[in-house]
N, C-alpha and C positions, 0 to 999 in steps of 0.2 A: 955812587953807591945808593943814595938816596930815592934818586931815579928809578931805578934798579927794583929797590924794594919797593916802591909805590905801583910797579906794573906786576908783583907779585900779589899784591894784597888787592887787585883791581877784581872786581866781580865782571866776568864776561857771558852772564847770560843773556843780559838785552844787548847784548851785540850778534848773537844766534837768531835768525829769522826764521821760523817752522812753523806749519802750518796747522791752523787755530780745526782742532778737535772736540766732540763731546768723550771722548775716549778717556777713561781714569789711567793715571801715570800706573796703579796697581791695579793687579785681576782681581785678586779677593773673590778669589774660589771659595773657600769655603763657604762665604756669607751668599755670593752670587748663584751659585747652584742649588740650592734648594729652592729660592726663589723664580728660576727657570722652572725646576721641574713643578712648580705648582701651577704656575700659570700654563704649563705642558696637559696640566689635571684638569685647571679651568678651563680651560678650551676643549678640553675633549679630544684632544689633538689625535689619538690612536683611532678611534671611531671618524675622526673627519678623515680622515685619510681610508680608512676601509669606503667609504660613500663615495668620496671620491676614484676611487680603483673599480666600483662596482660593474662589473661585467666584462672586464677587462680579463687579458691573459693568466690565470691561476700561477704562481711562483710559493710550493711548497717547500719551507725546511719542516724537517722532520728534527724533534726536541729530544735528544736522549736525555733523559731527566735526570738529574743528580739526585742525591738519597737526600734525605728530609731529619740528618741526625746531628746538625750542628753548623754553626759559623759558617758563611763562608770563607773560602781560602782563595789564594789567588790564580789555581785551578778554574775553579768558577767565575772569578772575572773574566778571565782569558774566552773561556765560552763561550758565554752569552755578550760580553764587547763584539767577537767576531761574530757572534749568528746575526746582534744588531746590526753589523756592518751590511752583512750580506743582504739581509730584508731591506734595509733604507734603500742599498745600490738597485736594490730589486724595483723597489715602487716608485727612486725615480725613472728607472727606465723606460716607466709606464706600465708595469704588469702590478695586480695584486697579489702582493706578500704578506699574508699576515700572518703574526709571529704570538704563538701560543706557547707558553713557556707550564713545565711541565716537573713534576715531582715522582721520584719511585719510595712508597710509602710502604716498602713492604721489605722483608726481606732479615738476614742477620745483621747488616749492619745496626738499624733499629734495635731488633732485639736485643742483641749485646747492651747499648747504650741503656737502655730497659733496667739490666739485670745489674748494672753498674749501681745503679739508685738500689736498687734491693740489698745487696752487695752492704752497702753503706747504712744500710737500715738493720743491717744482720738478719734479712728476710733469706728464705729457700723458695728459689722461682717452681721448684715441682711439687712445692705447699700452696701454691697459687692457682686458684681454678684457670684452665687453661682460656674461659671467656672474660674473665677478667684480665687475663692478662693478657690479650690481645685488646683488649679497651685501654687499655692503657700504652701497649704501642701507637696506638691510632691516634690517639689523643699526646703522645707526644711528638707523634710526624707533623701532626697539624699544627704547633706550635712551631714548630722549623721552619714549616712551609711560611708559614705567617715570618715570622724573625729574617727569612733571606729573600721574600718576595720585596720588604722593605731596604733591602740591603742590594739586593739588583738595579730596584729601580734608581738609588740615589747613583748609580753607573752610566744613566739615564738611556737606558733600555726602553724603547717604546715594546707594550704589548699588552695580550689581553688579558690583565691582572686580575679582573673581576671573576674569571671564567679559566682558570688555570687546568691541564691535565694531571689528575692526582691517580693514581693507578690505587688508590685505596675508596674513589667514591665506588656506590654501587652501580652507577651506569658504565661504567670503565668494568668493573666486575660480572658485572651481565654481560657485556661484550666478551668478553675473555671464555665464559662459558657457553655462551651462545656458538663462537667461530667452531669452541671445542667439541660440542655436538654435531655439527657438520662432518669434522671426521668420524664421528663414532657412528653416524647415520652412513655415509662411505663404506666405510667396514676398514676403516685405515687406521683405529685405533685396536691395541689388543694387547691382552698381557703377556708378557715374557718373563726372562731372569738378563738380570746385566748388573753388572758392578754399580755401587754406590758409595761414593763418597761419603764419609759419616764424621761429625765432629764428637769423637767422644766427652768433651767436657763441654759442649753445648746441646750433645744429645739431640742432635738436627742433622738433616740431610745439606749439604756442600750445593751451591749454586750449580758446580757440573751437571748434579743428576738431574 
């Protein structure tokens, strides 16, 4: 009986021979990933990989840009986890992939979130000059863009964060008017009547029209 309990109480890890690692018994994610993605920063590590791709086969994703009006959700993980996949698979292949990550800074959803702060202030959005209150959509997209560009990257998402597509700067806006004038110079632009979508209690046109 004695016996017994002695080879219970026996410690049998130096009788386990395994092989001698600098590997930690825990990941310690949380603490470990920030520290990857900096020295990711230090290194420059997106720009060395564009230099190193230079001239090689062009591998475009095209970024549909999420709206710039809040938190990420796990929508947006989903995303840009898979657009990163597909750019990494892409630039080991040997083609350059580079991955421009992008914002729609325009639009109702914006607005609403806008009027939500008004709303709560006991303000009426059609006592608001309408250039002001478009500075202050812009200036809250930008604040988004800023809050989930950080929130991406800690997904660690390689891309060009310095240089993001915002469909609310003015060289994005000149384009858009620019392409637009080629049709009107065409003669393919013209006025008609066609049903419109109307939000009566936002007093805006519906994204169909």
């Amino acid at each position: 009986m004695s016996e017994q309990r002695d080879n219970t109480q026996r410690d049998y890890r130096d009788t386990v021979f395994l092989p001698k690692t600098d590997f930690p018994m825990k990941a310690g994610l949380p603490q470990k990933e920030p520290g990857i993605l900096a020295r990711w920063e230090e290194i420059n590590l997106y720009a060395r990989q564009r230099e190193a791709r230079e001239g090689r086969e062009k591998f475009i994703l095209h970024d549909g840009p999420p709206y710039a009006n809040g938190d990420m959700h796990i929508g947006h993980a989903l995303n840009h986890i898979l657009k990163d996949m597909v750019c990494r698979t892409q630039n080991l292949l040997g083609k350059d992939a580079p991955y421009v990550p992008g914002w729609d800074c325009h639009g109702l959803p914006i607005e609403w979130k806008v009027e939500e702060q008004y709303r709560k202030k006991k303000l009426n959005k059609d006592e608001v000059p309408a250039k002001e209150f478009r500075a202050e959509c812009r200036a809250y997209a930008q604040h988004w863009v800023d809050v989930q560009r950080e929130q991406i990257k800690r997904l660690g998402v390689l891309g060009n964060w310095d240089k993001p597509y915002l469909t609310m700067d003015s060289q994005a806006e000149g384009t858009i008017v620019a392409e637009l004038m080629k049709f009107v110079e065409a003669g393919n632009l013209y006025r008609g009547a066609k049903p419109v979508m109307w939000s009566p209690v936002e007093k805006t046109a519906l994204a169909e029209a």
